[in-house]
N, C-alpha and C positions, 0 to 999 in steps of 0.2 A: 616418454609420453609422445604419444604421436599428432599430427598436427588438430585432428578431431577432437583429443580429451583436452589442447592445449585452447584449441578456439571455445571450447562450452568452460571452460574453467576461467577464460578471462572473459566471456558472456558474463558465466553466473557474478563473476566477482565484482565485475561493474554493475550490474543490474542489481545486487541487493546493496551495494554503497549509493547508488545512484538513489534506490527507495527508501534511500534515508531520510533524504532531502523532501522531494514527493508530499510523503502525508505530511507533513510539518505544514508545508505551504497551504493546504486544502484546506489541514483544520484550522491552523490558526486565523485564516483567511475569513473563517464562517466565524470565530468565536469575536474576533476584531468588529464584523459587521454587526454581531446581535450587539456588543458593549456599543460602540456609535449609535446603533439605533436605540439602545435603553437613552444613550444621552440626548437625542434627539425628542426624544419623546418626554422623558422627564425635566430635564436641562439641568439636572443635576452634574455641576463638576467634579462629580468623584467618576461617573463613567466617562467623562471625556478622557482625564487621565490615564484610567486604564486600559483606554483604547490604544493612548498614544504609548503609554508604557508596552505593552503588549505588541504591538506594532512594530518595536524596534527588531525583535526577537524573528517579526515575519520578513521585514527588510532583508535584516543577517542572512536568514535561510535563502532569500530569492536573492540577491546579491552573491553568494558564496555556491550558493548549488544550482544556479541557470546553466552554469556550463557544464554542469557534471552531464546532461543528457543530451549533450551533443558528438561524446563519445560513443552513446548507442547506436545512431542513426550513423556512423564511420563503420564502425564493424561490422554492416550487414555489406557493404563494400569491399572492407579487407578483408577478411574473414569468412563471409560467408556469400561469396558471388551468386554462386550456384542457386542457393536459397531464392536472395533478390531476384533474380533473374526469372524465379518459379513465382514468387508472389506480386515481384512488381505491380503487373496491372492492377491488382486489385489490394496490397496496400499501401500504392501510392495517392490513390483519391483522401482516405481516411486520415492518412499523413498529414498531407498539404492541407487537409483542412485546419486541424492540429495548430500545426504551425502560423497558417494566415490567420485565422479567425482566432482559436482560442488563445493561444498563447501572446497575438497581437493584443488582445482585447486586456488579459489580466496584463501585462507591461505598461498598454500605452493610458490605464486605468490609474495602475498604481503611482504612477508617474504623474497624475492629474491630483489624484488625493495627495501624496505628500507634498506638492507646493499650492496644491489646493486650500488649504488650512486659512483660513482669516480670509481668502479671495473669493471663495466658491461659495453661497447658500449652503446651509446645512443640509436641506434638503437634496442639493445636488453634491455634495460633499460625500452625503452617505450612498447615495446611489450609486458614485464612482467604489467604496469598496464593495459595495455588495458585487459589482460587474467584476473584479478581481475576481470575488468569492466565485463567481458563475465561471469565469474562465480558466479556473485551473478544476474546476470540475469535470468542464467538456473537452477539456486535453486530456482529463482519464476517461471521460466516454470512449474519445476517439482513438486515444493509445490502447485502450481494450476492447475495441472494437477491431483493430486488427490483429489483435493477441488470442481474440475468440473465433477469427477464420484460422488460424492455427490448431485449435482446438475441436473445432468443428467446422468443417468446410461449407459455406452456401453461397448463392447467389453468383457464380463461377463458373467456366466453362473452359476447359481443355484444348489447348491450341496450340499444336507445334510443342509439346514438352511444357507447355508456360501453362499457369489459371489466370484466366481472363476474365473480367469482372462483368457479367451481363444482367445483375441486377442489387441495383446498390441498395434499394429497400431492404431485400431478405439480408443485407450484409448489417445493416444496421437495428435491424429488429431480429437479429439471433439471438435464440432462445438461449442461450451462452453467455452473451453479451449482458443479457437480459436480470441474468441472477447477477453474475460477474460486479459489472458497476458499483450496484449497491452494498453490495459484501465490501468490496474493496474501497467506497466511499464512504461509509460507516467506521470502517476501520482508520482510515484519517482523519475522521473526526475525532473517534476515542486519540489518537494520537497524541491532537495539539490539545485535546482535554487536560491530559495526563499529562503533558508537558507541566502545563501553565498550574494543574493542580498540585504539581509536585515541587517545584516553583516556590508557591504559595505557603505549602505545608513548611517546607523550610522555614520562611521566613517568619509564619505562626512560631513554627519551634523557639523559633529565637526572639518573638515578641518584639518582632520590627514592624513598625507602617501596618500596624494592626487592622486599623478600620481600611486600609487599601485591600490587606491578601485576603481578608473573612468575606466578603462580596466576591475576591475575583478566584476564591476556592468554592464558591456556594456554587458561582456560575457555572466554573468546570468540570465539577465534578457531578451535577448534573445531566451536561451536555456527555460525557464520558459514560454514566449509567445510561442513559438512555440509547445511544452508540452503541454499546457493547451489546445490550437486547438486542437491538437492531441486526449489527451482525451475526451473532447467532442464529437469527430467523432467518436473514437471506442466505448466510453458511448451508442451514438444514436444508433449506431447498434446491440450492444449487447441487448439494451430495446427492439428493434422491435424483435431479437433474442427472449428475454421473453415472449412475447406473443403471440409465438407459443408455447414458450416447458415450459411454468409456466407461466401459466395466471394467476392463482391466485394470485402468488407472485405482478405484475404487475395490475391488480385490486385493493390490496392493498395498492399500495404505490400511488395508484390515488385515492384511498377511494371512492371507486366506488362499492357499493353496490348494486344498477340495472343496467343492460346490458344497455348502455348509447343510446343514439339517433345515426342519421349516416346524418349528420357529426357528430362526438365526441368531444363534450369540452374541455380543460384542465383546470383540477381547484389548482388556486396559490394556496388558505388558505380555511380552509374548518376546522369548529367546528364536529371532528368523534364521534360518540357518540358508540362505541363496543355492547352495554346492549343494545338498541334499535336496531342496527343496521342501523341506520341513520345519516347524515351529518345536524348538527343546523342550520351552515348557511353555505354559499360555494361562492366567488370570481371565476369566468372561465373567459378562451379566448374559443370564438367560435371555431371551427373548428383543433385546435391546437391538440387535442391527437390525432385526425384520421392520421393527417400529421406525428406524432412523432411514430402513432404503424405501418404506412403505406405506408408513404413518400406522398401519397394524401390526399386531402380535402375531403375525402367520406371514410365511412365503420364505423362500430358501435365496441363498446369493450365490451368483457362481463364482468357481474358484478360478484360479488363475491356470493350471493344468489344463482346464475344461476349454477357458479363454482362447490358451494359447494352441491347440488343435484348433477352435475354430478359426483361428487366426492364419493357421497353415494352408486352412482346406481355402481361404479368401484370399489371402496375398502372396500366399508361396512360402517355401521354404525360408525358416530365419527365425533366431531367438528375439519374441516380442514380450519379454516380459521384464519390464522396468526396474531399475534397482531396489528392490522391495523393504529392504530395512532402512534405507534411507527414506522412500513413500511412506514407509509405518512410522516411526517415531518423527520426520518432520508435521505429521497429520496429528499429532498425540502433543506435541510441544504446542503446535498452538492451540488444541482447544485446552490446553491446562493453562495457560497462558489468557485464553479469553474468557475459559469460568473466573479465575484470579480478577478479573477486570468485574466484570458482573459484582463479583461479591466486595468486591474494594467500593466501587460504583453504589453501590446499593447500600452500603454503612455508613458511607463519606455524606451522599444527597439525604439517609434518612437524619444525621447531625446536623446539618447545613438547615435543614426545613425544619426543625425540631428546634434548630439557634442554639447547639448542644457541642460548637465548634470549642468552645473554651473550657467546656467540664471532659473533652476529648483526652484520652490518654497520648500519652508521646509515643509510643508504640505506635500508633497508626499513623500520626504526621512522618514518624521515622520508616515507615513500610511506603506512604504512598511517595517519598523521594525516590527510593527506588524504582517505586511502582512505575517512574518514568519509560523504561525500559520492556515494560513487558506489550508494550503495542510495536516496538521495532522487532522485539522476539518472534510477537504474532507474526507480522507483516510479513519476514524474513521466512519463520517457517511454513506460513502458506505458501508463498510463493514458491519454495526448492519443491514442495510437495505435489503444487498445480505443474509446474513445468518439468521435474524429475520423471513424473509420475505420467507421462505421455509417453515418455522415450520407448522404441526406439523413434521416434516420432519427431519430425518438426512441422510439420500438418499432417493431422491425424488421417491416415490412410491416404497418403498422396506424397508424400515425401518424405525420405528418414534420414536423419541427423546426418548419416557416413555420408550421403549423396548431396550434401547440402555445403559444407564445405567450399571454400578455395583452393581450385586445384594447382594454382602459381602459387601458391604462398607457400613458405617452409615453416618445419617446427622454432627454427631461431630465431624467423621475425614475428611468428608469431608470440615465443618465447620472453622477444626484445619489449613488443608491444604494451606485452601482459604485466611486466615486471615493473613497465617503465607509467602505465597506466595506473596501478594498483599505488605506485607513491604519491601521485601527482593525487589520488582520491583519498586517501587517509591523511594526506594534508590540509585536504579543503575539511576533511573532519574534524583535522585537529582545530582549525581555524573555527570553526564553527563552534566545536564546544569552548576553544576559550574563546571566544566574544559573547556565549548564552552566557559563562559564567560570570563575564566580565559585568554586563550587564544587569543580572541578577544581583549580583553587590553592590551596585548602584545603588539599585533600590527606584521606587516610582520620581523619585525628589528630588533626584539630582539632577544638574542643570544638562539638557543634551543639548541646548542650541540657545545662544544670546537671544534676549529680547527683539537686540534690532534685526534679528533676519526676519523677523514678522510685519516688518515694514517696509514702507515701496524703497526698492534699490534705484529708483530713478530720484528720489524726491535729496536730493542735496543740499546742507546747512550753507548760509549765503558764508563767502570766503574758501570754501574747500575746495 
């Protein structure tokens, strides 16, 4: 492997262990805020608890996974000078803000609420998490706000080989950014939904701290159906979004190799053959992509053939056509993975509002444990899909992956980097599932802190 497949392979591997971490924080961050606010509002001590229960689970993640995303911001350094050096100007503003604002704001918040407890007003108590909640949101604004001038260049201007950033409006109201967001914050909410609902389900199985998990399954697994809706609307729009401003990516993840008929099929499973250029065999619904690229039953999609001549006659000579069987089925994993959530979503919230949590089969508490997993699955395979599915691209029509690169760097260190990165990350994993697990058999009741740390550390008994 050569230094190019060596640096995108320890990108990709940091980047989907790094978004482990990620929506954990986002959702549990919002689901923390609504339980405080039910206890604020009602003053009932069942949600103060499961605030604080829940809570520990946000701790862990921010505690264990703050530093996994400071190996991101090193590799665009070691790894990819050349890149930096191209987008500098313009995603160093979006960065730094990132970093000062958002990320200052959910730290020096959450650092306020956890010894804020018994010292702060409730009212100011809850307002410190919802600011958590707000500031790991706008760290995905602005971490996707320069992931979407990759995707789509604007607001930019060409200077000596470099894009120079000459208006940071259009960079932050790109129509990219735009779908982007919300797709991808929808998805962190189903996330820590499905966490906590899975959680929960467990602990119903086993008929533990009943009256605790039957409220904080009711919660989640509503915030999770309605999440999953969510996604798929801002998904649908952001697709129809691709194919205007990256057809090819969109070609590919349909494996649609000739400009299709009109109406246009959608095809489920499809044998992609890259070396022919052909589909073996192919399963479709009639008329289905014309609907999904157009919202109607008429109009044709072009094919990747069609793309990539036009692609010749625009940028010159060069194979641009993206690894297709990886584009097609990581596109196919996650939406069987986010109907799976819909329909989980939507049986769980219709029991929950129905009060039909105890006449529930074990079958479904035994499926939504699992069901933990299918928002990382999502997560995972959109992402290989959104950024696979550009190449050869690392901003789309302006600079390509082979030119992007570190041209001092060898395949050994980068080699060394990849090997020696990828343990130090499946450690902090390991670390994280067992303290969620640890946790979890706890249970809401067990003691996590003495009485006396909720009193003044300065007030001293006379003699001591």
């Amino acid at each position: 492997m050569d230094v190019v497949e060596l640096a995108r392979l320890q990108f990709a591997t940091t980047t989907i262990l790094h978004f482990v971490f990620v929506p954990i924080s986002i959702g549990l961050s919002l689901l923390v805020a609504i339980m405080e606010t039910m206890y604020v509002i009602t003053k009932k001590e069942l949600y103060k608890k499961m605030t604080k229960f829940w809570a520990h689970f946000l701790l862990i993640n921010f505690a264990v996974g703050v530093v996994t995303g400071i190996l991101q911001e090193f590799q665009f350094g070691m790894n990819w000078s050349d890149f930096s050096r191209f987008v500098g100007d313009v995603f160093g503003t979006p960065l730094a803000i990132e970093a000062l604002l958002a990320f200052f704001l959910e730290s020096t918040f959450i650092g306020l609420w956890v010894f804020g407890w018994d010292r702060l007003s409730k009212g100011v108590h809850l307002a410190c998490m919802w600011l958590v909640s707000i500031g790991t949101m706008l760290s995905a604004f602005w971490i996707l706000t320069a992931n979407s001038f990759m995707q789509r260049p604007v607001g930019f201007a060409l200077n000596n080989g470099r894009a120079e950033m000459v208006d940071f409006w259009a960079l932050v109201t790109n129509e990219q950014v735009l779908w982007e967001f919300p797709h991808t914050l929808f998805a962190a909410f189903a996330t820590g939904a499905f966490l906590i609902a899975g959680i929960s389900a467990w602990k119903l199985l086993r008929k533990k701290d009943m009256a605790f998990f039957k409220p904080s399954f009711t919660l989640s697994i509503i915030v999770a159906f309605i999440s999953s809706i969510a996604i798929a609307l801002f998904g649908h729009g952001q697709a129809q979004f691709l194919v205007e401003t990256q057809p090819m990516k969109m070609a590919a993840s349909e494996g649609l190799w000739e400009t299709s008929s009109d109406p246009a099929p959608w095809t489920i499973i499809a044998g992609i053959d890259p070396d022919k250029q052909e589909n073996s065999f192919e399963l479709k619904v009639p008329y289905l992509l014309s609907y999904l690229s157009y919202n109607q039953f008429s109009g044709s999609v072009i094919g990747i053939k069609e793309l990539q001549a036009r692609y010749e006659a625009e940028y010159g000579p060069g194979n641009y056509i993206p690894p297709v069987r990886t584009t097609f089925w990581s596109f196919r994993i996650m939406i069987a993975c986010g109907s799976a959530m819909i329909l989980l979503g939507l049986y769980g919230a219709y029991l929950a509002v129905r009060k039909k949590l105890e006449q529930s089969n074990k079958l479904f508490m035994r499926v939504m444990m699992f069901a933990i997993a299918l928002p990382f699955i999502a997560n995972t395979s959109g992402w290989i899909m959104t950024e696979v599915g550009r190449q050869p691209w690392t901003v789309f029509g302006l600079l390509q992956t082979k030119d992007s690169v570190s041209t001092t760097t060898s395949a050994g260190e980068v080699l060394f980097s990849f090997i020696l990165f990828t343990v130090l990350y499946v450690i902090l994993l390991g670390v994280l599932a067992f303290l969620f697990v640890r946790e979890a058999r706890k249970g809401p009741y067990a003691t996590h802190e003495p009485e006396i740390a909720l009193q003044d550390p300065y007030q001293f008994k006379e003699g001591v």
